[in-house]
N, C-alpha and C positions, 0 to 999 in steps of 0.2 A: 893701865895707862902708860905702863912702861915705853912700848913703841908712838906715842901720840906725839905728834911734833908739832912743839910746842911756838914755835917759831916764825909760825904763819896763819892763813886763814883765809876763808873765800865769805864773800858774803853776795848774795844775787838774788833781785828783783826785776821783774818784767812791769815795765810801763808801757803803757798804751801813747805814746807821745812821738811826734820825728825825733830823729838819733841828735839833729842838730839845733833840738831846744835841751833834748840832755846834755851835751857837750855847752851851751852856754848857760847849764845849771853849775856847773863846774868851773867852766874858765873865764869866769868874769864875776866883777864883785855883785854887781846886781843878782847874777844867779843864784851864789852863795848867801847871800843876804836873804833870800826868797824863800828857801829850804833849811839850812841847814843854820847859818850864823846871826849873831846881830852886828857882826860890825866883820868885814872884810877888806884885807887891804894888800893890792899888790902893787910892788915895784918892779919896775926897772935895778938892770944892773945899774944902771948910772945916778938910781935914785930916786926918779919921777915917779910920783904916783901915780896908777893907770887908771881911767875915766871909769865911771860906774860899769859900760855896756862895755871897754877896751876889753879884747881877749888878752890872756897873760901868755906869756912866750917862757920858752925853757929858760932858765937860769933868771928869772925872776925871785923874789922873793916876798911872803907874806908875814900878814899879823892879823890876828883871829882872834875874837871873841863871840860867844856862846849865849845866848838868852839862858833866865837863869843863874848865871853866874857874875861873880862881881869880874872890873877890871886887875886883879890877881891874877885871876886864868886866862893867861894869852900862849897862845901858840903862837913861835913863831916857825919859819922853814922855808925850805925854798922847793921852787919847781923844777923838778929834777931834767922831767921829759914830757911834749903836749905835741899835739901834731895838727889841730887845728879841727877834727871835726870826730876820732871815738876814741884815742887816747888824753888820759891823763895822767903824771905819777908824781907825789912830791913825797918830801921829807916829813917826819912826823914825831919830831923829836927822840926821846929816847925809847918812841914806841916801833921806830922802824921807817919802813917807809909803805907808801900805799898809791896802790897802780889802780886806775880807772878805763875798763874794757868797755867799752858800747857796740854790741852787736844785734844780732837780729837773729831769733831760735823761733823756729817753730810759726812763724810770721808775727813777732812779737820780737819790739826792742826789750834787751835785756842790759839791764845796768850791771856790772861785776867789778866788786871791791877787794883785792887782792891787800892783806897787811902782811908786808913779809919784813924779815932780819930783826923778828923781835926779840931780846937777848933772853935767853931759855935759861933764867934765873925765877926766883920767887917771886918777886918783885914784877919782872916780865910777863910770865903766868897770870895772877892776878889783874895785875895794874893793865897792862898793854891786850894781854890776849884776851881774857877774859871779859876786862871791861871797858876793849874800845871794842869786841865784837857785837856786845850788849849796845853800845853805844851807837855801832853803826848799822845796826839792824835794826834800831828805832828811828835813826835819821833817814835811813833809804825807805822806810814806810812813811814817814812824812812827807819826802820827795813825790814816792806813787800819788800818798793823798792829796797833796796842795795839786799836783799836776794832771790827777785825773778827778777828783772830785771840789777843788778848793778850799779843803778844811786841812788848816795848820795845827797840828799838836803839839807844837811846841810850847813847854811852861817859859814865859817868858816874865815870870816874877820869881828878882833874884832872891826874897827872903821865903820862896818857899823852896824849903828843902829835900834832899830824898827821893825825889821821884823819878821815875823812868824817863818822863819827858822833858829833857834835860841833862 
């Protein structure tokens, strides 16, 4: 594992869905709320907080929490760069940052989750590469499932602990 660089990562699913119900899986709180969080929340630089269905614009900022988890775990960060219908990229604390690809392979949209400048420390390894890639490879499977078939796996009971889904 010498050469493994530890610093990055790809993670990619094909949904059978238009490119620009994935892009408002992502840039709006409704979307995130639907898939991935329980609680989403973007601003404005100037402060406002933007409407359930408002798209978020670059240099926006969020506050995230997680089904499963108590209000302890919040993420917060900002939106680095969005373009309005297949990029997405924010901050992600001290796991780096993560760029969102929407494209089209094979006749099939492909979601692709890029985590890069995760710091290639122990800590980083573990914590960031290892276990947001765990992470985001359960959440982009529950995106396909809620979006292609309507069943959410997400555990959304924060006193159970340990599981994958979550």
């Amino acid at each position: 594992m010498a050469n493994y660089d530890w610093t990055h990562f790809v993670v990619r699913v094909n949904i059978n869905v238009p490119a620009e119900k994935l892009y408002w899986c992502w840039a709006t709180r409704e979307g995130m709320e639907y898939w991935f969080l329980r609680l989403s929340e973007y601003k404005s630089p100037d402060g406002n907080v933007r409407a359930g269905n408002e798209p978020v614009q670059k240099g926006d900022s969020y506050t995230w929490r997680w089904h499963g988890w108590d209000d302890e775990t919040t993420e917060y960060g900002l939106i680095l760069d969005c373009n309005g219908k297949d990029f997405f990229k924010f901050s992600f604390g001290g796991a780096g940052n993560c760029s969102i690809n929407i494209k089209e392979e094979q006749g099939q949209n492909i979601v692709e989750l890029i985590q890069d400048n995760i710091p290639d420390t122990d800590e980083g390894r573990h914590l960031w590469h290892l276990g947001c890639k765990t992470g985001w490879t359960f959440y982009l499977t529950n995106l396909k499932s809620l979006l292609e078939g309507g069943l959410d796996l997400r555990n959304k009971n924060e006193n159970l602990k340990r599981v994958i889904t979550s």
